[in-house]
C-alpha positions in Angstrom: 4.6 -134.6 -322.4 4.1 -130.8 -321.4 0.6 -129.2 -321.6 0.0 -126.5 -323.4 -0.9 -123.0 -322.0 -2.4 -120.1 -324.8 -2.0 -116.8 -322.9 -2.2 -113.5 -324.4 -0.4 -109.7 -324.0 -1.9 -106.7 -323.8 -0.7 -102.9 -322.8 -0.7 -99.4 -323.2 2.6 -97.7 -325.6 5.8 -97.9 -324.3 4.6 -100.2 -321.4 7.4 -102.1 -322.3 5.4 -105.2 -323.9 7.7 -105.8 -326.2 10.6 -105.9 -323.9 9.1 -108.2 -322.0 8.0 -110.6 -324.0 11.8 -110.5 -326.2 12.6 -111.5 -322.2 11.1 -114.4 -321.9 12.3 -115.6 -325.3 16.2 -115.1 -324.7 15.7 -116.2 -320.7 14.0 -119.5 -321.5 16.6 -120.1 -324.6 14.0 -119.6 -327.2 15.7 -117.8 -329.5 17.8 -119.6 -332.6 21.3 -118.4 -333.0 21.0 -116.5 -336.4 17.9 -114.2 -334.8 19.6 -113.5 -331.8 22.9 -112.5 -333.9 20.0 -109.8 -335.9 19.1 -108.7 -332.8 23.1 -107.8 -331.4 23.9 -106.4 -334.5 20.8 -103.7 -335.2 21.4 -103.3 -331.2 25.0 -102.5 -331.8 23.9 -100.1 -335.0 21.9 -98.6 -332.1 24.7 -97.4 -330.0 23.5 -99.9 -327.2 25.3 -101.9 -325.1 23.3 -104.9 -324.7 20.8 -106.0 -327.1 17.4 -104.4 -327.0 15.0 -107.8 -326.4 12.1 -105.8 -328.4 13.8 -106.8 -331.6 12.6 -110.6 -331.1 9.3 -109.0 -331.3 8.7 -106.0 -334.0 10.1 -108.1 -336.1 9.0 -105.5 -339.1 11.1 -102.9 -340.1 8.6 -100.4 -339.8 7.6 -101.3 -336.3 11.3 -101.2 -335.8 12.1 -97.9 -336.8 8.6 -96.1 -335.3 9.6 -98.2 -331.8 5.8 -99.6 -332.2 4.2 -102.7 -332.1 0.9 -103.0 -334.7 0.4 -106.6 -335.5 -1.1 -109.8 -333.6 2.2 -111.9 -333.4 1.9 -115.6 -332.2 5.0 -117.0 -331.1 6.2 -120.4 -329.8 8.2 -121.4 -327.0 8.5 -124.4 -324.6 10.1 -125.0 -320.9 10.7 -128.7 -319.7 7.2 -128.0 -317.6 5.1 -126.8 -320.1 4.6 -125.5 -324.3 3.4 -121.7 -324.6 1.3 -120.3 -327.6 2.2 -116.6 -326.8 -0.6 -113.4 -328.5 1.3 -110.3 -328.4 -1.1 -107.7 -329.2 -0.4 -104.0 -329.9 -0.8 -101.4 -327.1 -2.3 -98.8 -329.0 -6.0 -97.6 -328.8 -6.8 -97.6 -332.3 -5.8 -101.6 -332.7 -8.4 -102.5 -329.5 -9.6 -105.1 -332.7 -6.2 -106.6 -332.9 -6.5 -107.6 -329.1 -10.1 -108.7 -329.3 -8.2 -111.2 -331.9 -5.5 -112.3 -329.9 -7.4 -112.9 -326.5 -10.0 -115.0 -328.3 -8.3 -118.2 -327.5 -6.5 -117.4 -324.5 -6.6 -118.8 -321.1 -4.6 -116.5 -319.3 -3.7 -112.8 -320.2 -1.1 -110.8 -319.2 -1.7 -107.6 -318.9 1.0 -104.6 -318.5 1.9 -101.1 -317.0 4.0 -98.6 -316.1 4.9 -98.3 -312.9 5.6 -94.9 -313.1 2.3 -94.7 -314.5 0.0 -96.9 -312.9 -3.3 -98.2 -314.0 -4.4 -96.1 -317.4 -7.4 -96.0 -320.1 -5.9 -98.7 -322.3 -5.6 -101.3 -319.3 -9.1 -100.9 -318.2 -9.8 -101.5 -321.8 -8.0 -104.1 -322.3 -8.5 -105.7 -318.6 -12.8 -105.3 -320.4 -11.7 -106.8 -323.5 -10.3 -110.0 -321.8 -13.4 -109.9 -319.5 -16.4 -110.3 -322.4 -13.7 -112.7 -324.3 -14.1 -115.0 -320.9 -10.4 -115.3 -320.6 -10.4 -117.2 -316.7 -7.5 -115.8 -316.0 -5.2 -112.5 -315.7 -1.9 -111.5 -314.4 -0.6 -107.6 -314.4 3.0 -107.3 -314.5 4.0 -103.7 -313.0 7.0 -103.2 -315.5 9.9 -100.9 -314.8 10.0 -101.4 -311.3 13.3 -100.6 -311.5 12.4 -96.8 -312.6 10.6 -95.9 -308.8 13.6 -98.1 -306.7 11.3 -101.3 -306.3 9.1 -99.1 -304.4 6.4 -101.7 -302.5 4.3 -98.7 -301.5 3.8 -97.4 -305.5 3.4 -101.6 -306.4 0.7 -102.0 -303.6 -1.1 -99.0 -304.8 -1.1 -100.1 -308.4 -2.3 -103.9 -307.5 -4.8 -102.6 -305.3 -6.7 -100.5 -307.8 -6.0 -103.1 -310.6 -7.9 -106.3 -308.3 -10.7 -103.8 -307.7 -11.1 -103.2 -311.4 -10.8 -106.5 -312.2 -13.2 -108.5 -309.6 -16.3 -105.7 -310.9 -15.7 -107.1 -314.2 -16.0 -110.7 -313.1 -12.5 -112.0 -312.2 -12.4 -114.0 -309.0 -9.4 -112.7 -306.8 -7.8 -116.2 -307.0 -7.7 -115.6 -310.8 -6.0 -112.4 -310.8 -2.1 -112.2 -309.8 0.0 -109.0 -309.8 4.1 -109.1 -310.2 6.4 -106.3 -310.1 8.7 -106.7 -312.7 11.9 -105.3 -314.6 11.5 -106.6 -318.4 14.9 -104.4 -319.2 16.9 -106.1 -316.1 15.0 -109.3 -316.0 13.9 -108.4 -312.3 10.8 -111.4 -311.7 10.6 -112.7 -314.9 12.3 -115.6 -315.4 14.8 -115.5 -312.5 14.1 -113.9 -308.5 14.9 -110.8 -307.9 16.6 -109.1 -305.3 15.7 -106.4 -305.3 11.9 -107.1 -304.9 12.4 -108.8 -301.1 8.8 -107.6 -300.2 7.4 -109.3 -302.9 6.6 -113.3 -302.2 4.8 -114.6 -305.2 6.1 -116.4 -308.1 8.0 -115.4 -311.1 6.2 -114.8 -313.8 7.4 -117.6 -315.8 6.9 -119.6 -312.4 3.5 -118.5 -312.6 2.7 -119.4 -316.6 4.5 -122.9 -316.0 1.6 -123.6 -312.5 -1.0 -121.5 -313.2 -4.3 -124.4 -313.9 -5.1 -124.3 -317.6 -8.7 -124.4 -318.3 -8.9 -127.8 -320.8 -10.3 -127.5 -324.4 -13.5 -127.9 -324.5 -13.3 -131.8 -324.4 -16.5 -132.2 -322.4 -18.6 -129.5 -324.2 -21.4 -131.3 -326.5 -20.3 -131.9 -330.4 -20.3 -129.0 -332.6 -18.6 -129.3 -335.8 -19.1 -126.7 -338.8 -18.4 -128.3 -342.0 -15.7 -126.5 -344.1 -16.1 -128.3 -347.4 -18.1 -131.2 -349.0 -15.3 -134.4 -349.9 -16.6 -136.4 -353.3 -13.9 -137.3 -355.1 -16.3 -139.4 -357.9 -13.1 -141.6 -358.8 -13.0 -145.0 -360.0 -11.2 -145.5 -356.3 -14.1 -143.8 -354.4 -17.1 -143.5 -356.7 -19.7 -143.0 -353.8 -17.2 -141.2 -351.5 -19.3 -138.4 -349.3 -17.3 -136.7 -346.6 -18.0 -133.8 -344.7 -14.5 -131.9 -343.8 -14.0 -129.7 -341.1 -12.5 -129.2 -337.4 -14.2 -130.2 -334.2 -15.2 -127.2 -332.4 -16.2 -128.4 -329.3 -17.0 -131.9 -327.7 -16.2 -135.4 -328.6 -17.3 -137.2 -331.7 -17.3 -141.0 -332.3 -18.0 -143.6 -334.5 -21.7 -144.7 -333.6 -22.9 -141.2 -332.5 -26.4 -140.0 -333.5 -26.1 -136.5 -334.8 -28.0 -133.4 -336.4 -27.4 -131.3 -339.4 -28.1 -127.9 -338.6 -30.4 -125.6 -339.3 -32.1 -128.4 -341.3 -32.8 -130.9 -338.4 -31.7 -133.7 -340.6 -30.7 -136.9 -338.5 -27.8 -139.4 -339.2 -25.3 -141.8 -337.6 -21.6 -141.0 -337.5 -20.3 -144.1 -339.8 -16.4 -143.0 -340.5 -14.0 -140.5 -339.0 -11.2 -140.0 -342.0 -7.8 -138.2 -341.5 -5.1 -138.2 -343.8 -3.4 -140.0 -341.8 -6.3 -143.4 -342.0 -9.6 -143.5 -339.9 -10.3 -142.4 -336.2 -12.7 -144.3 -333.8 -13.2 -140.5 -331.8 -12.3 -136.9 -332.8 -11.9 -134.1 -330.1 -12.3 -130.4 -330.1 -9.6 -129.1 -332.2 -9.1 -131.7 -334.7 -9.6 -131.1 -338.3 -11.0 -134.8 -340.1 -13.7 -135.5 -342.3 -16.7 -136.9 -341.5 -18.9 -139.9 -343.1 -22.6 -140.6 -342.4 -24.7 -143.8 -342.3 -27.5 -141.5 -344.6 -27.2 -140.2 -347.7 -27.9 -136.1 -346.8 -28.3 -132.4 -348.3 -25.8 -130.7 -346.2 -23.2 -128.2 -347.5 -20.8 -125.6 -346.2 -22.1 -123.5 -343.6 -24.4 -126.3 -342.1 -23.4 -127.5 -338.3 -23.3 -131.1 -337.7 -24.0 -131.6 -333.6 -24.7 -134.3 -331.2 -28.4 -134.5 -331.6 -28.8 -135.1 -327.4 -27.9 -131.4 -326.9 -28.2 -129.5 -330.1 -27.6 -125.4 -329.9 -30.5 -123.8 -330.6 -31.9 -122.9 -334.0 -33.1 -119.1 -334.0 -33.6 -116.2 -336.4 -33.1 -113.2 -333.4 -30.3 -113.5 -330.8 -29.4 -110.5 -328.2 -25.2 -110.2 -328.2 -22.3 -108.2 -327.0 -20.3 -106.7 -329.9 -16.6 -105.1 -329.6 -17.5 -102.3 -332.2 -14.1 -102.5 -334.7 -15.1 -99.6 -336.8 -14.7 -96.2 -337.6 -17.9 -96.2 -339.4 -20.3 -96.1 -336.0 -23.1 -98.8 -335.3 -26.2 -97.5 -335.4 -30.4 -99.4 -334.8 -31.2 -100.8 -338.2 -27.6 -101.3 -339.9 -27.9 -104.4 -342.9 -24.6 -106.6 -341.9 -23.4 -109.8 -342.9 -22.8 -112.3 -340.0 -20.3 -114.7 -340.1 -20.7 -117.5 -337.6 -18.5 -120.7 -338.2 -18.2 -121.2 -341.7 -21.9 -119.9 -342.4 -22.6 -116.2 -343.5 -26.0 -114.6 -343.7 -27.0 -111.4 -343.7 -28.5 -109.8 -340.9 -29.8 -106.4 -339.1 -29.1 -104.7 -335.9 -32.4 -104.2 -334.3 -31.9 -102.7 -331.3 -28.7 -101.0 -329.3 -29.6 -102.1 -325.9 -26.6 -101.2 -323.7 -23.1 -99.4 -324.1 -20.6 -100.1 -321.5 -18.5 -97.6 -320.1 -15.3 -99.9 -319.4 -13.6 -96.9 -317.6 -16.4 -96.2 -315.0 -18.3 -99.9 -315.4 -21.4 -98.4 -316.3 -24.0 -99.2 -318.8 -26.0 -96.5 -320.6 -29.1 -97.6 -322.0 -30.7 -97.2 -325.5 -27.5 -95.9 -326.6 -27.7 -94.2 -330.3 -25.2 -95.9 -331.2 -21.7 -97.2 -331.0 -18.5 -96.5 -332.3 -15.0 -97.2 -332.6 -13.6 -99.6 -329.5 -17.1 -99.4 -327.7 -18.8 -102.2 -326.2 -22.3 -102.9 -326.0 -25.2 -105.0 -326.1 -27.4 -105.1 -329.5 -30.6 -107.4 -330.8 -29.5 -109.4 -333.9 -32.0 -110.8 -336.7 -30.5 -112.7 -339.7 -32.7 -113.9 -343.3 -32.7 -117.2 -341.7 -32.1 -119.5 -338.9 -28.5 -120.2 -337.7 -27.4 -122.4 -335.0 -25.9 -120.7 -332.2 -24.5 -121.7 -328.7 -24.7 -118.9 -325.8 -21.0 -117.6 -325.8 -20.9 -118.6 -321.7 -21.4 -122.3 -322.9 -19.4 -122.5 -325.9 -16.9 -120.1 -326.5 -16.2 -121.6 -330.1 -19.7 -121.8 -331.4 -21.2 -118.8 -329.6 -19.0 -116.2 -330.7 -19.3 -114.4 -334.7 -18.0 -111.9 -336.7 -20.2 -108.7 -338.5 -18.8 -108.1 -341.8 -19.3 -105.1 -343.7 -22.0 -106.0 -346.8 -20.0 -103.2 -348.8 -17.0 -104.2 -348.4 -16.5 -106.8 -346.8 -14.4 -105.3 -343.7 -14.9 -106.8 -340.2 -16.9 -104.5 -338.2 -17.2 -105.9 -335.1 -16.5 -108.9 -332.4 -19.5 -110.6 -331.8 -20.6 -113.1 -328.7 -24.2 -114.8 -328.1 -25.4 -113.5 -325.3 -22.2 -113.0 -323.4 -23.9 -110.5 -320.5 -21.9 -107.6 -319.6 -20.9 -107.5 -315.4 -23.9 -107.1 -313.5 -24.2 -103.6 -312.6 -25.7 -102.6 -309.0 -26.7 -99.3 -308.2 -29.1 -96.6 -309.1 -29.5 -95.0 -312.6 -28.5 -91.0 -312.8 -29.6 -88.3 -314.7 -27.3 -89.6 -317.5 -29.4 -92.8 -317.6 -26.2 -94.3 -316.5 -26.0 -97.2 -313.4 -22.3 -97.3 -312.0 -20.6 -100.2 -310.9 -17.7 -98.2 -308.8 -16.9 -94.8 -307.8 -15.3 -93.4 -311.1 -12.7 -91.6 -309.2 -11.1 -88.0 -309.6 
């Protein structure tokens, strides 16, 4: 059986995203018939001679007729060496949120540009973005290689300032891989091209069906927010008292001694239920119901944990937020914060850093932050929450801030989750720069 890799997209407009992901579709056969007959007949309608491989993407009629791309679309598709669950993100500024979304499951991204073009805003954005998410791993496909002849000079360049950006975030150079790429002609992404003989690496599917896929968090300790409270009170299942939800993180079995959370309460794991009949373990990712050896006051929103290595159980937390909003973040702002399937409300405290992703620098004491901006803040909810650093548990150490209004998502949140360690001297900005900001 295959493994599974989740990877993510991400570019600027007309970067050719689209294209290039439509590629990979129709050049690993993923396409079914009746799509693919869509796709040559709006082509056709088009005046074009071949079929325009965006259409398997914007699927929406909108997006089709504005030549954007402005949801999160997951899509599906399998080679004999691995399965892929495939993000494609929009490239545009104002939907930074809908990238935040896509990447926070990934294990690779892929990130694109213009090779006319080069390295831009959005990519050092996004390139942040996948950074704070903790996505291990990134690749940058230089698209429309074909547009400056398959120039090695213009691909070196491009690479070369990319890996710089990329290893001050926090990337290792082993983790980072740049391929030049045609999406339009196919040039390096499914088959080798010819007309790329400077370049040695691997394909980029080659690369997606090799590259090491960080596991699911297996071996992380057990963190399982409960969804919903099962009790039937049927003549069947009079005393019935299950605890639903999916594992998070970790391993649960039969015989474990575990924690309720924030209450402390203490219990042994009696039953693992599925619908389809009893489990002896559980593993991150599964969704089963859980019965206890003691009769307990837990509800939705409570965290049921291994109670050797419980998160910790704490009213103030610091944080790094991906600010979603137009309406800007300012010290002392009522939210709501939604972390697993608890909500509380909450106040911002304190704005302790904003990070320039452009120039990697930090400005401290910011006065606030606004729409796309990344920063560190001091968080204090009406009561206790359990909460994992981000950098141990992605799952349980990452939360959303709601609107109280309104209920609109304001920002990305993540426990902890320090920003790159910035060397250097502060200015008369109050600013400390990681590189050389250029020109």
């Amino acid at each position: 059986m295959s493994d599974l890799l989740r990877l993510a997209t991400a570019g600027s407009v007309d970067d050719g995203k689209s294209t290039l992901v439509g590629r990979l579709l129709y050049d690993t056969k993923s396409v079914l018939a009746d799509t693919l007959d869509a796709v040559h007949r709006a082509s056709a309608d088009r005046g074009l001679t071949t079929p325009d491989l965006s259409l398997l993407v914007d699927g929406l009629r909108s997006e089709r007729e504005q030549g954007i791309t402005i949801d999160v679309a997951y899509r599906y598709f399998a080679t004999p060496r691995r399965s892929f669950v495939l993000a494609d993100t929009p490239g545009h500024v104002q939907y930074t949120r809908n990238t935040v979304t896509g990447a926070s499951t990934a294990q690779l991204g892929v990130l694109l540009v213009d090779a006319r073009k080069g390295v831009v805003e959005q990519t050092r954005r996004h390139a942040a973005v996948l950074a704070l998410l903790g996505v291990p791993r990134l690749v940058l496909a230089v698209n429309k290689i074909d547009l400056v002849d398959y120039d090695q000079v213009t691909f070196s360049r491009i690479a070369k300032e990319f890996t710089a950006h990329a290893t001050a975030l926090g990337f290792p150079e082993d983790a980072v891989l740049e391929i030049p790429v045609s999406a339009l002609a196919g040039d390096n992404v499914v088959e080798r091209s010819a007309n790329t003989p400077w370049y040695s690496g691997p394909t980029l599917l080659e690369h997606l069906e090799t590259v090491p896929v960080e596991p699911d968090p297996h071996d992380a300790p057990f963190r399982f927010p409960v969804q919903y409270v099962i009790r039937p009170r049927t003549p069947e299942h009079p005393d019935y008292r299950g605890y639903a939800g999916q594992v998070a993180s970790g391993t649960v079995r039969v015989g474990d001694e575990i924690a309720v959370l924030p209450g402390g309460l203490r219990s042994t794991v009696e039953r693992i239920d599925t619908a389809d009949g009893p489990l002896a373990e559980a593993v991150a990712g599964q969704s089963v119901t859980l019965l206890l050896a003691h009769e307990l006051d837990i509800s939705r929103g409570d965290l049921i944990a291994t109670s050797a290595n419980p998160p910790r159980v704490t009213d103030e937390f610091d944080a790094t937020v991906c600010w979603l909003s137009d309406k800007p973040l300012r010290p002392g702002a009522r939210v709501l914060v939604k972390h697993g399937t608890r909500t509380v409300q909450a106040i911002v405290t304190q704005l302790r850093t904003r990070f320039d992703e452009q120039r990697l620098a930090s400005t401290e004491n910011p006065e606030s932050l606004r729409l796309n901006e990344i920063g560190q803040v001091a968080v204090r909810t009406a009561e206790p929450v359990p909460v994992d650093d981000y950098t141990r548990d992605r799952r349980t150490g990452a939360f959303l801030v709601i609107d109280a209004a309104d209920g609109g998502t304001l920002a990305a949140g993540l426990v902890g989750a320090p920003l790159p360690e910035l060397d250097g001297a502060a200015d008369d900005t109050d600013s400390h720069a990681l590189v050389s900001p250029g020109p």
